[in-house]
C-alpha positions as CSV (number, residue, x, y, z in Angstrom):
1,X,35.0,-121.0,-90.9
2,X,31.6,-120.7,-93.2
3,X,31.4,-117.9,-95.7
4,X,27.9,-115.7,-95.1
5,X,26.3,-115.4,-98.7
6,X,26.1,-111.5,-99.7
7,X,22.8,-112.1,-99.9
8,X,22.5,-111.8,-96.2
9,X,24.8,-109.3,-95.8
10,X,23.8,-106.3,-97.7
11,X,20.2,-106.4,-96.4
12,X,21.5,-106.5,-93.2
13,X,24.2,-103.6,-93.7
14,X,21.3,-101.7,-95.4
15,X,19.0,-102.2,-92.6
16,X,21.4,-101.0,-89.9
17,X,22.6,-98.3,-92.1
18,X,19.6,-96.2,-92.3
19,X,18.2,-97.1,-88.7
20,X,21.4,-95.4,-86.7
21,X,20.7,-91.7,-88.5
22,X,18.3,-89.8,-87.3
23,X,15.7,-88.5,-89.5
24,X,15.6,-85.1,-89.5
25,X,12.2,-84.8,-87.6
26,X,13.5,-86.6,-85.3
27,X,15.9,-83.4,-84.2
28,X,13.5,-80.8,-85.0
29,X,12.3,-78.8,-82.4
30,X,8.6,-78.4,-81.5
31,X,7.5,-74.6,-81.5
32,X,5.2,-73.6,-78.3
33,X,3.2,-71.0,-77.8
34,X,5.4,-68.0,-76.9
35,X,7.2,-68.6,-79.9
36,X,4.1,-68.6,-81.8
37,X,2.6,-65.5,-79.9
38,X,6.2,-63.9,-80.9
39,X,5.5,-64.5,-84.2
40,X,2.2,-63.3,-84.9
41,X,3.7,-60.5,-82.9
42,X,6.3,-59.5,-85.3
43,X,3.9,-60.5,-88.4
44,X,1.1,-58.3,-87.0
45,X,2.4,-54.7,-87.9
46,X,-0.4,-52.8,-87.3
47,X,-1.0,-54.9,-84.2
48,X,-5.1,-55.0,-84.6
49,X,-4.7,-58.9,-83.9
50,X,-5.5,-59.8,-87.9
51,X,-3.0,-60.4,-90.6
52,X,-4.1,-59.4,-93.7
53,X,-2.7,-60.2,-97.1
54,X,0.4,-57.5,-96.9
55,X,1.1,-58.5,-93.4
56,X,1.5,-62.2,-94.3
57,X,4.3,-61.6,-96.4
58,X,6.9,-64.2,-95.7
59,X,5.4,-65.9,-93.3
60,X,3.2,-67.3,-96.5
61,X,5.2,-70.0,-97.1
62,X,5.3,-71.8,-93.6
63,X,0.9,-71.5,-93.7
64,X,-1.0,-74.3,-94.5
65,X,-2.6,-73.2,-98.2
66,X,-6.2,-73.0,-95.7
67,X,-4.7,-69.7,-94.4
68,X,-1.8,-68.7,-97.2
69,X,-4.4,-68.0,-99.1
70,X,-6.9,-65.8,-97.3
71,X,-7.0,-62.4,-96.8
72,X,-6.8,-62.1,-93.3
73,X,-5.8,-64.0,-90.5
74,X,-6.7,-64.0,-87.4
75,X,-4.9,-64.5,-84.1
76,X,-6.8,-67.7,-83.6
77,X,-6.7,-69.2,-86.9
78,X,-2.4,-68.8,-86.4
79,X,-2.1,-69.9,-83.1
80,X,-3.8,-73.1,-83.8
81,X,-1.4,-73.7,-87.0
82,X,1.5,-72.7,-85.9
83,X,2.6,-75.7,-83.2
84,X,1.9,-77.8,-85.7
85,X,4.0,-76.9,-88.3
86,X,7.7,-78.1,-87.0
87,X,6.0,-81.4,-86.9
């Protein structure tokens, strides 16, 4: 019987180590459009389509800085952020 070096052996542990977890965005679920509409929905408390600074609250922290930071949002400007922010 012939004796593998480690050598060989921890690479190859290593490699199949981290290939058979899944990464996490691997498992995350993709938001569509009702659940976006929803949100906006829920965020837009005066419901005149536009989020304004108050309005953004925490929703803030899942914006791209482009929109965190302005004082209003529009309907648009979320909807075509906010499918692309689970991936």
């Amino acid at each position: 019987m012939s004796r593998v070096p480690m050598s060989r052996i921890v690479p190859l542990f290593l490699m199949a180590a981290t290939t058979s977890f899944p990464l996490p965005a691997q498992n995350a679920t993709p938001i569509d459009e009702k659940q976006c509409r929803d949100e906006f929905k829920a965020a837009d408390l005066d419901n005149d389509g536009v989020l304004r600074a108050s309005e953004i609250g925490s929703f803030k922290q899942d914006l791209p800085a482009s929109l965190a930071n302005k004082d209003k949002v529009t309907r648009a400007e979320f909807m075509a952020v906010c499918g692309k922010k689970a991936s």
